[in-house]
C-alpha positions as CSV (number, residue, x, y, z in Angstrom):
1,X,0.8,-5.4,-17.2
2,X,1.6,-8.5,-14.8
3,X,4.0,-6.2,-12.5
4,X,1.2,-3.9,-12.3
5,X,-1.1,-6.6,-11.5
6,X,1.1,-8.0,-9.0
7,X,2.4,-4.4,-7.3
8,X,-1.6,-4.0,-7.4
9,X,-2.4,-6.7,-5.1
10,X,0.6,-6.2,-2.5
11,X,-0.6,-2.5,-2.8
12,X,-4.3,-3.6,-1.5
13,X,-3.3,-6.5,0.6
14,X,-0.2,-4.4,3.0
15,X,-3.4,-1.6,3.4
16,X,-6.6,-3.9,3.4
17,X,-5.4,-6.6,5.5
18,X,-2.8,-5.9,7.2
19,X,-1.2,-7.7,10.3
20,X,0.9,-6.8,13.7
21,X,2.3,-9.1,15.9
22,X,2.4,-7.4,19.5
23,X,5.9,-6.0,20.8
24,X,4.1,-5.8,24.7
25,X,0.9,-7.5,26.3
26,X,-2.2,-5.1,26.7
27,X,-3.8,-5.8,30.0
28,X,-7.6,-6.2,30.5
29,X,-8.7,-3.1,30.2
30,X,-5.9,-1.6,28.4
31,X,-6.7,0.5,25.1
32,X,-3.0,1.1,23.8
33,X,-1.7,-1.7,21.3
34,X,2.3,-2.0,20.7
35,X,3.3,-3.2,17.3
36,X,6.5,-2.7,15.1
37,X,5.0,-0.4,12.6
38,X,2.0,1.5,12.6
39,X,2.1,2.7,9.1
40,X,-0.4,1.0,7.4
41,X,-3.5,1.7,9.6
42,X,-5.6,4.4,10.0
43,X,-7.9,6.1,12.6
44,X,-11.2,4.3,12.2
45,X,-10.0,1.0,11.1
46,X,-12.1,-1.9,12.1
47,X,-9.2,-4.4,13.9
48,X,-9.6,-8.1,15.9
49,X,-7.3,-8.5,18.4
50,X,-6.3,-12.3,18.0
51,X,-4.3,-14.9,19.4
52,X,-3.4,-18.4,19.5
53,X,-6.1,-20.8,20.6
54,X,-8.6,-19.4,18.4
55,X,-9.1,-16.0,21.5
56,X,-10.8,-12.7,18.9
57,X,-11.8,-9.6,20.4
58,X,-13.5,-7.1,17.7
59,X,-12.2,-3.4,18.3
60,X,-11.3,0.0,16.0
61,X,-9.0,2.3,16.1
62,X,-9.2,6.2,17.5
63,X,-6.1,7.1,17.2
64,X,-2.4,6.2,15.5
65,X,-0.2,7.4,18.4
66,X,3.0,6.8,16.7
67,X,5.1,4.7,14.3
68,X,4.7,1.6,17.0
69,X,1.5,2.4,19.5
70,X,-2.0,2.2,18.4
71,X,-5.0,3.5,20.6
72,X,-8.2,1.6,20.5
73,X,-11.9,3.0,20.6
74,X,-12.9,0.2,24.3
75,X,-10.3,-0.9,26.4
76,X,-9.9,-4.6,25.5
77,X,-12.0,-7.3,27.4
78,X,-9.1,-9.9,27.4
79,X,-5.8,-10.2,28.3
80,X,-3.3,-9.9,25.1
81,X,-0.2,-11.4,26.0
82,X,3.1,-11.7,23.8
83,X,3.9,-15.3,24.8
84,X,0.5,-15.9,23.7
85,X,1.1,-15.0,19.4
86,X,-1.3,-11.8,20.0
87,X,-1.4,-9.6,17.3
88,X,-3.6,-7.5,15.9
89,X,-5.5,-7.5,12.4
90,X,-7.5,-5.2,10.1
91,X,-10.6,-6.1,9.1
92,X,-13.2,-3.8,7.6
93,X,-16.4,-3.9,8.4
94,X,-15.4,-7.2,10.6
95,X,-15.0,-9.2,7.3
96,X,-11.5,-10.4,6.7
97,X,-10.1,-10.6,3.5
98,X,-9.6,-14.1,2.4
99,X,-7.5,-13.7,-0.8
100,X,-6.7,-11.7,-4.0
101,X,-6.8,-13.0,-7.6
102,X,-5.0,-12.1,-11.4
103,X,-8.0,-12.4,-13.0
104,X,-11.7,-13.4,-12.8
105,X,-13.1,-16.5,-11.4
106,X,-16.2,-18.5,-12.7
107,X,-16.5,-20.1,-8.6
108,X,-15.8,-17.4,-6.1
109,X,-14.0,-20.1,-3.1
110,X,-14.4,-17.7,0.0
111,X,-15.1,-14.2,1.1
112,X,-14.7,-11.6,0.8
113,X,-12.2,-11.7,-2.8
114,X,-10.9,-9.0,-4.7
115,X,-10.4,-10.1,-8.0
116,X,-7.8,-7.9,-10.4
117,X,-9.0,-8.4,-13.8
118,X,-7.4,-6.3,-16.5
119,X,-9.5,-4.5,-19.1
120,X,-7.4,-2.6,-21.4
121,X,-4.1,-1.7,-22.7
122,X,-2.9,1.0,-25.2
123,X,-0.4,4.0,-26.0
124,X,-0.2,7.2,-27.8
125,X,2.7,9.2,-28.7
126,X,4.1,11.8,-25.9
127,X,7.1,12.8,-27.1
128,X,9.5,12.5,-30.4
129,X,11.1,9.4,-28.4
130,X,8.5,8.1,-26.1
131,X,5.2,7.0,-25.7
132,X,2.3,7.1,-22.9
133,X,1.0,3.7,-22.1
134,X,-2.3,3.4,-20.3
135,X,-3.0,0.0,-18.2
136,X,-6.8,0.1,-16.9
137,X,-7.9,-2.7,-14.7
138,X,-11.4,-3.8,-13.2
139,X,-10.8,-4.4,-9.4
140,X,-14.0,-6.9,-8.6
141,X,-14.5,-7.2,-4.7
142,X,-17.3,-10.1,-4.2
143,X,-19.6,-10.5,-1.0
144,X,-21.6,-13.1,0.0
145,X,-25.1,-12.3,0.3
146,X,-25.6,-13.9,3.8
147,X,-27.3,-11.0,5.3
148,X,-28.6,-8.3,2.6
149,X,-27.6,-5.2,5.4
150,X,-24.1,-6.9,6.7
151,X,-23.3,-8.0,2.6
152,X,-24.2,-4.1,1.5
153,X,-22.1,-3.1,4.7
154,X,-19.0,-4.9,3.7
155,X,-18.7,-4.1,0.0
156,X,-19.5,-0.4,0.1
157,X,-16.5,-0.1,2.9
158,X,-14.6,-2.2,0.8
159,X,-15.0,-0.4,-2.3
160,X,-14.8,3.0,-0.5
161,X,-11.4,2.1,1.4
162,X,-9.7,0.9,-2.3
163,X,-10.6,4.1,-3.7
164,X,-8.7,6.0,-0.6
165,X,-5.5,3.7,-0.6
166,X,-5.5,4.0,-4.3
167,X,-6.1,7.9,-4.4
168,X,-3.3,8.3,-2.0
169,X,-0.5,6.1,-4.4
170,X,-1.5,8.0,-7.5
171,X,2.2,7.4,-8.5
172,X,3.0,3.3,-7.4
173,X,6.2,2.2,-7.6
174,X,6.3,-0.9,-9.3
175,X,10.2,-1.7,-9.0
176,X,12.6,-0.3,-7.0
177,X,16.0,-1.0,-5.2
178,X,15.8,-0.5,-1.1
179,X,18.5,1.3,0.5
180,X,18.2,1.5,4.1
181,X,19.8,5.3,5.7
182,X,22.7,4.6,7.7
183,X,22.2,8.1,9.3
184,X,19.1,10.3,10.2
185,X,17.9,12.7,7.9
186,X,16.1,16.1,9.8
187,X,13.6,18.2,8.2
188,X,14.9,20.5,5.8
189,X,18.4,17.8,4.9
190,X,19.0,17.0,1.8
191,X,22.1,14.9,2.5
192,X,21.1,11.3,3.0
193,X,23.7,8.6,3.4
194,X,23.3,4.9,2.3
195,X,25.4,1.5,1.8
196,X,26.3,2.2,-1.7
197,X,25.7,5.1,-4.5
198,X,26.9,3.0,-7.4
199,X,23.7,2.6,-9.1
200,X,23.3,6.4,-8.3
201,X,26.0,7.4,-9.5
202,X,25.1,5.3,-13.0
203,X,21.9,6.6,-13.4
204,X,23.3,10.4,-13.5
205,X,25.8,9.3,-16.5
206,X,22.6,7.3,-18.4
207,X,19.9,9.7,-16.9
208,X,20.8,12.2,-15.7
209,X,19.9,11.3,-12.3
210,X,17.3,9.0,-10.1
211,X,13.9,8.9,-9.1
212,X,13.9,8.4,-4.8
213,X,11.3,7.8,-2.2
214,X,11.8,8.4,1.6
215,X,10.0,6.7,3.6
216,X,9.8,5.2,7.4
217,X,7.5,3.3,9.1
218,X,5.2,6.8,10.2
219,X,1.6,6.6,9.0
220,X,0.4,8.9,5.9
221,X,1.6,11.3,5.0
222,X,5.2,10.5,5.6
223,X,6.5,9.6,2.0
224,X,7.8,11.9,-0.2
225,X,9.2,11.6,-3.5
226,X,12.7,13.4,-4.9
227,X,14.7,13.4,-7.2
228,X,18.9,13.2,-6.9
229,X,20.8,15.8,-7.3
230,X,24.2,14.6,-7.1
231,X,26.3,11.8,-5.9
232,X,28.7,13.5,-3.3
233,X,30.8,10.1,-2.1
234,X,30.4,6.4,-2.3
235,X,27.7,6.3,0.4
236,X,26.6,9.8,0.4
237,X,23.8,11.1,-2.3
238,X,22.5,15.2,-2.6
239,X,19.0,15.1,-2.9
240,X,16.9,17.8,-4.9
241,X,14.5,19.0,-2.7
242,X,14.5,19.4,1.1
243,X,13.5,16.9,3.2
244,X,9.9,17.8,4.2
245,X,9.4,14.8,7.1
246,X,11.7,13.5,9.7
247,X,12.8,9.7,8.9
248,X,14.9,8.2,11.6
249,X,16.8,5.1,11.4
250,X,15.3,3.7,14.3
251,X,11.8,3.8,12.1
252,X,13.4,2.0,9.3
253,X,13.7,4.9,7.1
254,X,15.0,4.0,3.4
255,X,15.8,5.5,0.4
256,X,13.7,3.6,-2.4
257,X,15.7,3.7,-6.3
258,X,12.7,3.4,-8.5
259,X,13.9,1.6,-11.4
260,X,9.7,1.8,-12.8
261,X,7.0,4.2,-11.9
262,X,4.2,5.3,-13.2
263,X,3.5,9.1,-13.6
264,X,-0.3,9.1,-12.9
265,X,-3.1,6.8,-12.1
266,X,-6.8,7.1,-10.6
267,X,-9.4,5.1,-9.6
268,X,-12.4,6.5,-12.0
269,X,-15.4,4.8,-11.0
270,X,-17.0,2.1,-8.4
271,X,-20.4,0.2,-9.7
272,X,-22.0,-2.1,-7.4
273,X,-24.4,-5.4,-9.0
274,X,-25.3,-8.8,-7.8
275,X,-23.4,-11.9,-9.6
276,X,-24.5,-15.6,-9.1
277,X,-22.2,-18.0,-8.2
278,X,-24.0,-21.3,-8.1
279,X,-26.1,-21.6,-5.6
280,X,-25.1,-18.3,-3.9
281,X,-25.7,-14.3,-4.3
282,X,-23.0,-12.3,-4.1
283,X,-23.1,-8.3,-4.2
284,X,-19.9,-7.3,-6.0
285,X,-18.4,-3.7,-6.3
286,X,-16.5,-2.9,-9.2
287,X,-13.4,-0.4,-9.2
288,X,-12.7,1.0,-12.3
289,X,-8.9,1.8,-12.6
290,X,-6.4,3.4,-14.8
291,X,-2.6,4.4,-14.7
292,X,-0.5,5.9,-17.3
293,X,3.5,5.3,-17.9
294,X,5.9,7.3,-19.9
295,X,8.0,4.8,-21.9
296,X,11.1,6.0,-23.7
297,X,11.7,4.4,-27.3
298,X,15.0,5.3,-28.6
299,X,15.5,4.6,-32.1
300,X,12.0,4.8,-33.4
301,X,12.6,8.3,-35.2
302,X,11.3,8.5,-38.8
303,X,13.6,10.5,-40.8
């Protein structure tokens, strides 16, 4: 349960609150941002464009041109100038997200917080040899009631914008080796070539092969998941299934080993409430959410 807890809140902090430094200024009046990797936002995002000496500008997103330029909704008001620490920052509904907790706390120090809170662990047989384990965790964002249209604002978009990042990973990894691709791999390859196929080549002796992931820094959908096929050289590996996206070195594409996955997960339900916390009202939003893991148990036959 604690990886899952802790792949959970990288999960939601990379997609809720994510960060880019920019690569080039944008001018007064300029609406196109330049950042290293686009991949985690999305059209509609709320974003501030910040800088050192405390400079904000609020803005959103129209359009994700590529892997590295963003288009903004109003050309920017100020100048945003690499020698000045600009970057830019989501923030949904103009509420940053302060922080992410393992479990529930009785004094809420800032908000908005997420709070991961686990609710529930148990297994059933699936197989002769294996069992299905099932992990369910309450996902507790928190709002302070400061302004009862701006706090309802804020958690509904909050709760809404989990339930999207978590639909879309319905199979998290929660450890994996990176291998970055030493060579581009077209549409339709199924060749891909990284710095070593040693563990590869181990898991087709013990496993029969490995799960991958190929990604690059393209926004959804650009990940797809495959499966080896064989282990042609020391740095070359066969892949399953065809290559349905483009990943190019110069995105940082890679090649991700999963070494733990889980086979299904969902977020069932969102319940919204007020909680007290001292002195203050909060509006909260609870996530309900579940995911499921095949677990092999060798050795556990009754005869």
């Amino acid at each position: 349960m604690q990886q899952i807890l802790e792949t959970l809140r990288s999960l939601l902090m990379d997609h809720l609150a994510t960060a880019q430094s920019l690569t080039s200024d944008t001018p007064v009046g300029g609406s196109f941002v330049n950042i290293p990797n686009t991949s985690r936002f999305r059209e509609g995002d709320e974003v501030w464009m910040m800088s050192s000496g405390s400079k904000l500008e609020a803005n959103s997103v129209k359009e994700i041109v590529d892997d590295k330029v963003l288009l903004l909704n109003t050309p920017v008001v100020g100048h945003w100038r690499v020698n000045d620490l600009a970057y830019i920052q989501k923030v949904l509904a103009y509420a940053p997200l302060k922080r992410i907790h393992l479990g529930d706390l009785r004094q809420i120090p800032s908000f908005p917080t997420i709070c991961l809170v686990p609710t529930g662990d148990s297994n059933d047989w699936m197989t002769l040899g294996s069992t299905t384990d099932e992990y369910k965790v309450a996902i507790r964002t928190y709002v302070l009631v400061d302004n009862f249209e701006n706090a309802n604002k804020t958690v509904i978009r909050y709760a809404e914008y989990i339930r999207e990042v978590l639909t879309e990973h319905i199979r998290p990894i929660i450890t994996g080796d990176h291998y970055a691709l030493l060579e581009d791999l077209p549409v339709g390859g199924k060749v891909i070539k990284v710095s070593s196929t040693t563990a590869f080549a181990s898991d087709m002796v013990t496993m029969g092969g490995s799960t991958v992931f190929l990604r690059d820094n393209m926004p959804h959908p650009s990940e797809q998941e495959n499966y080896v096929k064989t282990v042609l050289s020391s740095t070359e590996i066969e892949l399953d299934q065809v290559a349905e996206y483009e990943y190019k070195v110069s995105r940082g594409a890679e090649a991700i080993r999963v070494t733990r996955l889980l086979y299904d997960s969902r977020p069932e339900s969102i319940n919204y409430g007020y909680v007290q916390d001292n002195a203050s009202l909060l509006l909260a939003a609870e996530t309900s959410w579940w995911c499921k893991e095949q677990i092999c148990r060798r050795g556990n036959y009754l005869s």
